[in-house]
ROSE-4610 file (N, C-alpha, C; in Angstrom, 1 decimal, always signed):
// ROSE-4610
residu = [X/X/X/X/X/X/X/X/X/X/X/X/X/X/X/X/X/X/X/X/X/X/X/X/X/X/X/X/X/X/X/X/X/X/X/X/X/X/X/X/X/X/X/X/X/X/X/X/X/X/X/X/X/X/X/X/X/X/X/X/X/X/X/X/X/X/X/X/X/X/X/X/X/X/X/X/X/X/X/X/X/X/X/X/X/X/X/X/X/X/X/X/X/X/X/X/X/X/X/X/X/X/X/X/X/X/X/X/X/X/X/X/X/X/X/X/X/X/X/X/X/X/X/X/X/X/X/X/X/X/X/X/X/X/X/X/X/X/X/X/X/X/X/X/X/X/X/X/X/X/X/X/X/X/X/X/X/X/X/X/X/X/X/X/X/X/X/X/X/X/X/X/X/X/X/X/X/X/X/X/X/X/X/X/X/X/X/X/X/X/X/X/X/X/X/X/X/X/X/X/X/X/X/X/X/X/X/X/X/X/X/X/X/X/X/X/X/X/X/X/X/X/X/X/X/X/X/X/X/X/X/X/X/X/X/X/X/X/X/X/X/X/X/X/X/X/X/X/X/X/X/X/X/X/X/X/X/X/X/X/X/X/X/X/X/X/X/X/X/X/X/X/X/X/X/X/X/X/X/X/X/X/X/X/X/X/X/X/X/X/X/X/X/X/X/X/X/X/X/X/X/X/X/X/X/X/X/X/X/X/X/X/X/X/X/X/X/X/X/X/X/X/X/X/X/X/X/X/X/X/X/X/X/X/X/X/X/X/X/X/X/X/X/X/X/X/X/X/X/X/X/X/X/X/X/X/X/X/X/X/X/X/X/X/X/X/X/X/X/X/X/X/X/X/X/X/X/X/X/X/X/X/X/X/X/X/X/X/X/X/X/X/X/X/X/X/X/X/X/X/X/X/X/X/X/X/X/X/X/X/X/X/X/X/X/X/X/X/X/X/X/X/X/X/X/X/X/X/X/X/X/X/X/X/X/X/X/X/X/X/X/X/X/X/X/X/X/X/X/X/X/X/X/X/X/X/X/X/X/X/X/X/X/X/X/X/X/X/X/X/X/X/X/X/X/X/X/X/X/X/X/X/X/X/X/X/X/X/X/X/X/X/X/X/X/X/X/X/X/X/X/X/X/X]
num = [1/1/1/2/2/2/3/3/3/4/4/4/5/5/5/6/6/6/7/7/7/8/8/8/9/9/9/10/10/10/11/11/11/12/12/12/13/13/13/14/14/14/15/15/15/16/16/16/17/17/17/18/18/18/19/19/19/20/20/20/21/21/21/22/22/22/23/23/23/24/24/24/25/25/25/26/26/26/27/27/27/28/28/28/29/29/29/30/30/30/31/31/31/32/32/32/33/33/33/34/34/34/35/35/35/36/36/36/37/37/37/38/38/38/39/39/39/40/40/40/41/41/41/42/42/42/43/43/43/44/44/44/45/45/45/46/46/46/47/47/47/48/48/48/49/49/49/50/50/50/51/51/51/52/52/52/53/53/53/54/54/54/55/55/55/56/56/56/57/57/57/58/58/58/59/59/59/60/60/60/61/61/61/62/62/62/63/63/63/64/64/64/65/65/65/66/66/66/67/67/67/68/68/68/69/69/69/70/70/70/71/71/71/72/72/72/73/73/73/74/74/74/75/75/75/76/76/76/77/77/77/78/78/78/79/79/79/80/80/80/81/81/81/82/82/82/83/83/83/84/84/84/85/85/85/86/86/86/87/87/87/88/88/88/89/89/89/90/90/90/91/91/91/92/92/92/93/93/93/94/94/94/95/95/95/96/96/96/97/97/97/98/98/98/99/99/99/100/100/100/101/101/101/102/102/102/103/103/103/104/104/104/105/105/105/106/106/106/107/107/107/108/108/108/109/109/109/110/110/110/111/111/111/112/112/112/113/113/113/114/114/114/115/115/115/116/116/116/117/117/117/118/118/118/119/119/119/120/120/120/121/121/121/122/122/122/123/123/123/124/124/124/125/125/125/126/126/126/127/127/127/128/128/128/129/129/129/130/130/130/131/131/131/132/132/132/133/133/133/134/134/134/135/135/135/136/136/136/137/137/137/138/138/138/139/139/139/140/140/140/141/141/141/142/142/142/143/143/143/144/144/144/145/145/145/146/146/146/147/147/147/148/148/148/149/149/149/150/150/150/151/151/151/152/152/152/153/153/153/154/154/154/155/155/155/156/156/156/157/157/157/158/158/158/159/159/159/160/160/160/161/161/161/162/162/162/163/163/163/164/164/164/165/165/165/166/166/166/167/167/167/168/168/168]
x = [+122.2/+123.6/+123.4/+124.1/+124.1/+125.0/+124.6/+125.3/+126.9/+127.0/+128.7/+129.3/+128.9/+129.7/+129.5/+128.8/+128.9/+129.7/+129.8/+130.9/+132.3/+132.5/+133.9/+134.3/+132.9/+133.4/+133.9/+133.2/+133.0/+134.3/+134.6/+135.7/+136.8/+137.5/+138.6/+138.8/+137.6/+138.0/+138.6/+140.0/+140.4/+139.3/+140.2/+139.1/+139.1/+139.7/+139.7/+140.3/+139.0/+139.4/+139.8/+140.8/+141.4/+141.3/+140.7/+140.5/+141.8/+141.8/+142.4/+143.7/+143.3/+143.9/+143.2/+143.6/+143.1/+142.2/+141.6/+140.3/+139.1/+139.5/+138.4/+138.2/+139.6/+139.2/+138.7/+138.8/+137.9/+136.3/+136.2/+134.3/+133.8/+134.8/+134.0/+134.0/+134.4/+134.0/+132.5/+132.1/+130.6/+130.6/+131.8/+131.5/+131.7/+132.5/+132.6/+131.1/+130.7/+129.1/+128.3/+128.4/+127.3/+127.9/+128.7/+129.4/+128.7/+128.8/+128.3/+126.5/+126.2/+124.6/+124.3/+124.6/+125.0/+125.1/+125.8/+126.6/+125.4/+124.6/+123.7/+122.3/+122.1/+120.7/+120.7/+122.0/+122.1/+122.2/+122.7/+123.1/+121.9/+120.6/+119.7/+118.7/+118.9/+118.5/+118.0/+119.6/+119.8/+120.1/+119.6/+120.1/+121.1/+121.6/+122.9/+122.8/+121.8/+121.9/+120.4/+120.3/+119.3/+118.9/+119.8/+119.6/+119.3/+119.2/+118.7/+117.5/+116.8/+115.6/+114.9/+114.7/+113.7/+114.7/+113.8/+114.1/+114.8/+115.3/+115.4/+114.1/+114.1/+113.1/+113.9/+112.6/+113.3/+114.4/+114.0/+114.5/+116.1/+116.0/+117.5/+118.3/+117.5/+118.1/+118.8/+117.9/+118.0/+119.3/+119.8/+120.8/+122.1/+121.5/+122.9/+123.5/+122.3/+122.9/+123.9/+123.4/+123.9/+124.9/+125.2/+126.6/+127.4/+127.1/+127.9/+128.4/+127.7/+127.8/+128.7/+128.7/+129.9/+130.9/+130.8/+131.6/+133.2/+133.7/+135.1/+135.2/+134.2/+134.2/+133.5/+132.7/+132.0/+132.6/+132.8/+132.8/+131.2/+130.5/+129.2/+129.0/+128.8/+128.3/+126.8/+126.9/+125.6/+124.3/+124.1/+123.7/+122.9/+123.8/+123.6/+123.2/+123.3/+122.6/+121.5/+121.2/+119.8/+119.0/+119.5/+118.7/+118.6/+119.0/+118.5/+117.8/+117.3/+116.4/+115.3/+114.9/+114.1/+114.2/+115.2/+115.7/+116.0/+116.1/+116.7/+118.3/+119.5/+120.5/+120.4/+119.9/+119.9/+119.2/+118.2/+117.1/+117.9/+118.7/+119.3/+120.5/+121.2/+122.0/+122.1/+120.9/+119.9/+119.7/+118.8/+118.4/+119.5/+120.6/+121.9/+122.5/+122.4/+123.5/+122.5/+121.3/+119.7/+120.4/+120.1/+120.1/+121.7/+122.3/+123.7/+124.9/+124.6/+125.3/+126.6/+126.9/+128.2/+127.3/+127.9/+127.4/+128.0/+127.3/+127.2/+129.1/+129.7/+131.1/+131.8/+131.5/+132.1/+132.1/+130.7/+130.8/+131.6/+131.0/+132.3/+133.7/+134.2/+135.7/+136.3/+135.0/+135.1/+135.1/+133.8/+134.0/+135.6/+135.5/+137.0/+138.4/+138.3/+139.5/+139.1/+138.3/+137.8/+138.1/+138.1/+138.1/+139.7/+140.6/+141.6/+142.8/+141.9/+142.2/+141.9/+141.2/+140.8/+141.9/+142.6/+143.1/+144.5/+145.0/+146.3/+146.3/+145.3/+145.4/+145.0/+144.5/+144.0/+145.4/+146.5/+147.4/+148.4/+149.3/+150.3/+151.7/+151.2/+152.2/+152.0/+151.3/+150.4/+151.1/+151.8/+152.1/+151.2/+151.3/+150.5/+149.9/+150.9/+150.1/+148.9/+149.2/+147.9/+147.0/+147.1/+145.9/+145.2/+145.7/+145.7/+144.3/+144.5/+143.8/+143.6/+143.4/+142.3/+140.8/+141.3/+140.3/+139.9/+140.0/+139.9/+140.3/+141.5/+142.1/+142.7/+143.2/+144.0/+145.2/+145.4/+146.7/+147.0/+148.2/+149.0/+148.9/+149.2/+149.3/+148.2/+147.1/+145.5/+145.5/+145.5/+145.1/+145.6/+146.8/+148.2/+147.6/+146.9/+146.8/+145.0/+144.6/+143.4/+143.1/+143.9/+143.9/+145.3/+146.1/+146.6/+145.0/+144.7/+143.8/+142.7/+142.1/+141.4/+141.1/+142.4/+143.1/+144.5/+144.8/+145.9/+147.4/+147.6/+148.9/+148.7/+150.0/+150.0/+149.9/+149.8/+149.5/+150.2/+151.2/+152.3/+152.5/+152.2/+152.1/+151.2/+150.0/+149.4/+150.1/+150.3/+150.7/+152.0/+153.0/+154.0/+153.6/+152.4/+152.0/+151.5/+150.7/+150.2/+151.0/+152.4/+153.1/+154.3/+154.2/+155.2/+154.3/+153.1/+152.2/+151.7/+150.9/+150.1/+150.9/+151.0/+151.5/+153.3/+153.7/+154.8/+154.9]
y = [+140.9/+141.2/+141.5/+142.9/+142.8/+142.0/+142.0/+140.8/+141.1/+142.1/+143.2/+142.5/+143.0/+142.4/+140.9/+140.7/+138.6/+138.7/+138.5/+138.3/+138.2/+140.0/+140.2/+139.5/+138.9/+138.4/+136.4/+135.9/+134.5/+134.6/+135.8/+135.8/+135.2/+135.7/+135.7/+133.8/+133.4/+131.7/+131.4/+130.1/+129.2/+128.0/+127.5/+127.1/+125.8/+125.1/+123.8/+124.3/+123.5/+123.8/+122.7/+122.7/+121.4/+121.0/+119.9/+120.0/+119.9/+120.9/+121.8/+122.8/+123.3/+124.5/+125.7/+126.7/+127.8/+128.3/+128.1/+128.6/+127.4/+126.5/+125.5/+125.9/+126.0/+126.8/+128.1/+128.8/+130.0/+129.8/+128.7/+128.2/+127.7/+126.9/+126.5/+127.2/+128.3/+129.3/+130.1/+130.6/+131.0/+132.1/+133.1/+134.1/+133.1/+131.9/+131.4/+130.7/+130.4/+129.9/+130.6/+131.9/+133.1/+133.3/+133.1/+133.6/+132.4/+131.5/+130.5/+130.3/+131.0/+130.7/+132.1/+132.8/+134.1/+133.7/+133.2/+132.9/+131.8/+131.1/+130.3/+130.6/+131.7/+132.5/+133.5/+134.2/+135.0/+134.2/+133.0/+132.5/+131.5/+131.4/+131.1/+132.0/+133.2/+134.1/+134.9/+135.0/+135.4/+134.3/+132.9/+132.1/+131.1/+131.0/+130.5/+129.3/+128.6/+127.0/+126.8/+127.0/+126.7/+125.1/+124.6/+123.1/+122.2/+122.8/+122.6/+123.5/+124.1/+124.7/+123.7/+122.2/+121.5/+119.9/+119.0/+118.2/+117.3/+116.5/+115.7/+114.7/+114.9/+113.8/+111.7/+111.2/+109.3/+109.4/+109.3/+108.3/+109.3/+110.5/+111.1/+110.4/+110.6/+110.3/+108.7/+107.6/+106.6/+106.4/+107.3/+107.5/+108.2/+109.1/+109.6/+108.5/+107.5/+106.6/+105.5/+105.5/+104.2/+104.5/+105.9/+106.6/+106.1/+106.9/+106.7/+105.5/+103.8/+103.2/+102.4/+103.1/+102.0/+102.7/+104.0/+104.7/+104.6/+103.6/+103.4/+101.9/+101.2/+99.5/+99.3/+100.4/+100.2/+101.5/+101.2/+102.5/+102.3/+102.8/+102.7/+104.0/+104.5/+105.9/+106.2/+107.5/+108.2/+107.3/+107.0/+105.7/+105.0/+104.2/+102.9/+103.4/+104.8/+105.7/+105.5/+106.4/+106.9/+106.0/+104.7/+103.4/+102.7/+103.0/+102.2/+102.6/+104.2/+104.8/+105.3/+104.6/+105.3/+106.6/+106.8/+108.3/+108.6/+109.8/+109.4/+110.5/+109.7/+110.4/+111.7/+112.5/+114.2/+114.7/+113.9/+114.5/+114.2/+113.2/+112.3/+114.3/+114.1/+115.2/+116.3/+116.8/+118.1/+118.4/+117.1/+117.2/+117.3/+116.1/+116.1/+117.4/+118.2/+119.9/+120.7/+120.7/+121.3/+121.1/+119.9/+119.5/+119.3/+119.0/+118.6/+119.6/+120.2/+121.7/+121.2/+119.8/+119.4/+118.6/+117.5/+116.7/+115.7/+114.2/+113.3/+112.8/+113.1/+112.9/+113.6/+114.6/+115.2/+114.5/+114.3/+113.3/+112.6/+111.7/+110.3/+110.5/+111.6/+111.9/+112.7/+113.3/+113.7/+112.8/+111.6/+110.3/+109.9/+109.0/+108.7/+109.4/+110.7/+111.4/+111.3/+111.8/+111.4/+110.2/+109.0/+107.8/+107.7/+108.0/+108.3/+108.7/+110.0/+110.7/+109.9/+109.2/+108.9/+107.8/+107.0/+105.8/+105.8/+107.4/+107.9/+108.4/+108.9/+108.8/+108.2/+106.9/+105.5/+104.5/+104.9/+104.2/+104.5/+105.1/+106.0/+105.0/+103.9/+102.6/+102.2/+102.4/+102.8/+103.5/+102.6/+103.4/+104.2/+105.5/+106.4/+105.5/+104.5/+104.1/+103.3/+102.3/+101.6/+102.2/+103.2/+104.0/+104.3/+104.6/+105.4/+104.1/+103.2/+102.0/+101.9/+101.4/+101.3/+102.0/+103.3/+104.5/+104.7/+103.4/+103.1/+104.0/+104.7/+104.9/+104.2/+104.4/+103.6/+104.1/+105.6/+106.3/+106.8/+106.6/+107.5/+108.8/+108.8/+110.5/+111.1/+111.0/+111.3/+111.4/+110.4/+110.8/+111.6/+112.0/+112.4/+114.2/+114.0/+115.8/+116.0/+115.1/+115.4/+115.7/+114.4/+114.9/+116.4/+116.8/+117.7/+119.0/+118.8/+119.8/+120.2/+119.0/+119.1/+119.6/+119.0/+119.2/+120.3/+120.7/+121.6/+121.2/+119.7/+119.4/+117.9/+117.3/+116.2/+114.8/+113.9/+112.4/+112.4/+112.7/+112.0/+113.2/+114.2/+115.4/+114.9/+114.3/+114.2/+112.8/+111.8/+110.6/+111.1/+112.3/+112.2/+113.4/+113.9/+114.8/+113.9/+112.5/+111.9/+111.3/+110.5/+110.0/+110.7/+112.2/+113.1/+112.9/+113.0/+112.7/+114.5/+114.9/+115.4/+117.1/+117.9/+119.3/+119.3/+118.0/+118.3/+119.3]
z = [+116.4/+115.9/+114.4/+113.5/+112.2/+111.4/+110.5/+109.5/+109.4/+109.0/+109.0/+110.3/+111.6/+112.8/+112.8/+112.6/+112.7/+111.4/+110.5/+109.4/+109.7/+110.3/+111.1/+112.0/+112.5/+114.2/+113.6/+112.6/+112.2/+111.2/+110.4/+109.2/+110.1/+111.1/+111.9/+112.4/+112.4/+113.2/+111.7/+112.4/+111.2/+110.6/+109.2/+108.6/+109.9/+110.4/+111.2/+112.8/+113.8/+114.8/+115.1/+116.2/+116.7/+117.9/+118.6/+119.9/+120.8/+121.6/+122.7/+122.4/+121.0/+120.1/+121.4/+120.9/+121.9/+120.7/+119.8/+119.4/+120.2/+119.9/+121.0/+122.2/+123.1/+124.3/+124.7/+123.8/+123.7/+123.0/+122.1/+121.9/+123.1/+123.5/+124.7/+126.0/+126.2/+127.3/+126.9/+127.9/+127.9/+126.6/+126.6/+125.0/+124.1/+124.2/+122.8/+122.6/+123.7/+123.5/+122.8/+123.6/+123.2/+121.5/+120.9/+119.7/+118.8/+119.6/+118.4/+118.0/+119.6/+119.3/+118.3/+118.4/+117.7/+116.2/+116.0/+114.4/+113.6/+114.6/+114.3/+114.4/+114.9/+114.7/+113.8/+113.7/+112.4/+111.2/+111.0/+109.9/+108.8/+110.2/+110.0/+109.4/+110.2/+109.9/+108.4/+108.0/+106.5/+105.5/+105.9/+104.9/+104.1/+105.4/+105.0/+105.5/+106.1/+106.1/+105.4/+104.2/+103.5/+103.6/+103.6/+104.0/+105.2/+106.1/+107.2/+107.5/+106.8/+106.9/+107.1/+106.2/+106.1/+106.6/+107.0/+106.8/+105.5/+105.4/+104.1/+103.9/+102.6/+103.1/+103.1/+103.5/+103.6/+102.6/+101.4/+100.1/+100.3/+100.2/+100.6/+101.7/+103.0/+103.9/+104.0/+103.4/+103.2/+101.7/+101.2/+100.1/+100.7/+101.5/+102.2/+103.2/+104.4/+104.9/+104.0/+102.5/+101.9/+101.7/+101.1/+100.7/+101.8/+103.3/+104.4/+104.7/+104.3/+104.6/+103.8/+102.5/+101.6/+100.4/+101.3/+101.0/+100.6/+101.7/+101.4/+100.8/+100.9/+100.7/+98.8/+98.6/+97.1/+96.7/+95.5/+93.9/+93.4/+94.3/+93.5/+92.8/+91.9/+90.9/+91.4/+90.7/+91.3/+91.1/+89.7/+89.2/+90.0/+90.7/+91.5/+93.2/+93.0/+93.9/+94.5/+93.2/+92.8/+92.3/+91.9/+91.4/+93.2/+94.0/+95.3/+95.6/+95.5/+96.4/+95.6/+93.8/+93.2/+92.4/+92.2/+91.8/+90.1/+89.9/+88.7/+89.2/+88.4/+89.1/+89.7/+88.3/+88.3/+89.5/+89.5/+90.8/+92.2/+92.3/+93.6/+93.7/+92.1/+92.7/+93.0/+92.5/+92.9/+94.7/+94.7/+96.1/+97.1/+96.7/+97.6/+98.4/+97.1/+97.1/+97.8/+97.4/+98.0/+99.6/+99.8/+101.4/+102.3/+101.6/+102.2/+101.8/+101.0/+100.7/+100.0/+99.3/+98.4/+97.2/+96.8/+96.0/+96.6/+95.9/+96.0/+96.3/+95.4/+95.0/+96.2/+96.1/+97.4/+99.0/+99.2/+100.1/+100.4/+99.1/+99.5/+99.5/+98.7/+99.0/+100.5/+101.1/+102.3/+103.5/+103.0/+104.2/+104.2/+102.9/+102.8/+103.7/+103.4/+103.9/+105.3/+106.1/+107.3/+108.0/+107.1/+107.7/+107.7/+106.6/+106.9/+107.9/+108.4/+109.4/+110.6/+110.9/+111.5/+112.3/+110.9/+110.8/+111.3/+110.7/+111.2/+112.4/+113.1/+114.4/+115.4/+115.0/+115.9/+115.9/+114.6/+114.7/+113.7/+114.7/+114.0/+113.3/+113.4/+112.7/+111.6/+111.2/+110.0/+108.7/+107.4/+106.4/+105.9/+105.0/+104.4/+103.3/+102.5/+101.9/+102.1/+103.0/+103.6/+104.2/+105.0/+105.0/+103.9/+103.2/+101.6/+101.5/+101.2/+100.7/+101.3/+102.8/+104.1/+103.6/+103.1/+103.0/+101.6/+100.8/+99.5/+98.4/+98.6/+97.5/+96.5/+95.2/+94.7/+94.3/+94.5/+93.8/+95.2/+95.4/+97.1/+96.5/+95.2/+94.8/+95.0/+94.5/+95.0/+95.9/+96.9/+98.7/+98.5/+98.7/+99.3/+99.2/+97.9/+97.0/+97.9/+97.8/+98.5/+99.9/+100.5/+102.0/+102.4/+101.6/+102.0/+101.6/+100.3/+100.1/+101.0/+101.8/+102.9/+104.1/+104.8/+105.8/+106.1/+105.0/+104.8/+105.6/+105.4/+105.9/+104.8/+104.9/+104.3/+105.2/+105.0/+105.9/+106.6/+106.0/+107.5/+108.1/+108.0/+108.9/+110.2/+109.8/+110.8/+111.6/+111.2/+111.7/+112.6/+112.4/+113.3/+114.2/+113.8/+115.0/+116.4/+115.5/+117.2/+117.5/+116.8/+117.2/+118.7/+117.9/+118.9/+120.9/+120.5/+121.8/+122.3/+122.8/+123.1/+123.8/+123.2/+123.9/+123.0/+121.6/+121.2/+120.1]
C-alpha cells in the first residue's frame, strides 16, 4: 500500500474508538482487520513507531513499571525517577520520549486520567470531585481541563453516559 492512500485511508478514523461505536465494528470485521494490519506494516515501514523498533532496555522498563505503579499514590519527580533506576534525569527523559513516544510527565497525567476513567465507569455514584482525588488530583479545575482535553468530553459527561445504560 502507498503512504498517500494509507494516510487517507487512517486520516478519516476518530481520534478515540469506543467499544461497540460503528468504527469498532467495522475494525473488527475482516477489512477492518486487513486495514489495521495494513496501517501497521506501512507504519513500520516508513517509521512511524520508531519506538517499538527496539526493545526498551531493563532500567527503562523497570522505570516505566515504577511510574505505572505509583503513579496516582506518589508525586515522585523525574528525579526520584531516574535515582531508582540509576539514571541521570535527562538521560531517563531522553530515553522515555525515544521509547514511549511522550515524556515522563505525560505519562503520569495520562495514567491518572485513565484511572479516572476508569473509576467513572466502574461507578457512576461517584462525585467528580472524588474521583478527581481517587486519581490524585488536587484541583477539580485541573482534572476537569485535563480530562476534557483528553478525552474530548467533560467528567460528568462520561459518568451520565454509563449511568443512562447501554444504547441511551
Amino acid at each position: 500500500m502507498d503512504v498517500a492512500r494509507w494516510c487517507s485511508r487512517f486520516a478519516g478514523l476518530p481520534a478515540r474508538i469506543e467499544p461497540g461505536d460503528q468504527v469498532s465494528r467495522l475494525l473488527a470485521s475482516p477489512e477492518g482487520e486487513a486495514f489495521l494490519l495494513d496501517h501497521l506494516v506501512c507504519g513500520f515501514h516508513h517509521g512511524l513507531y520508531v519506538w517499538a523498533a527496539r526493545p526498551a532496555p531493563d532500567w527503562l522498563r523497570n522505570a516505566h513499571d515504577t511510574l505505572r505503579r505509583t503513579a496516582i499514590t506518589r508525586k515522585a519527580g523525574l528525579a526520584d525517577l531516574a535515582r531508582s533506576v540509576g539514571v541521570t534525569p535527562g538521560h531517563l527523559a531522553r530515553a522515555w520520549r525515544a521509547h514511549f513516544g511522550e515524556t515522563p510527565a505525560a505519562s503520569r497525567s495520562r495514567l491518572k486520567l485513565e484511572h479516572a476513567r476508569r473509576l467513572l465507569a466502574a461507578d457512576p455514584g461517584l462525585e467528580v470531585r472524588q474521583v478527581a482525588v481517587q486519581a490524585g488530583f488536587t484541583s477539580l479545575a485541573t482534572f476537569s481541563r485535563r480530562f476534557r482535553a483528553r478525552f474530548g468530553c467533560p467528567p460528568g459527561a462520561v459518568r451520565r453516559r454509563v449511568s443512562a445504560g447501554p444504547g441511551r
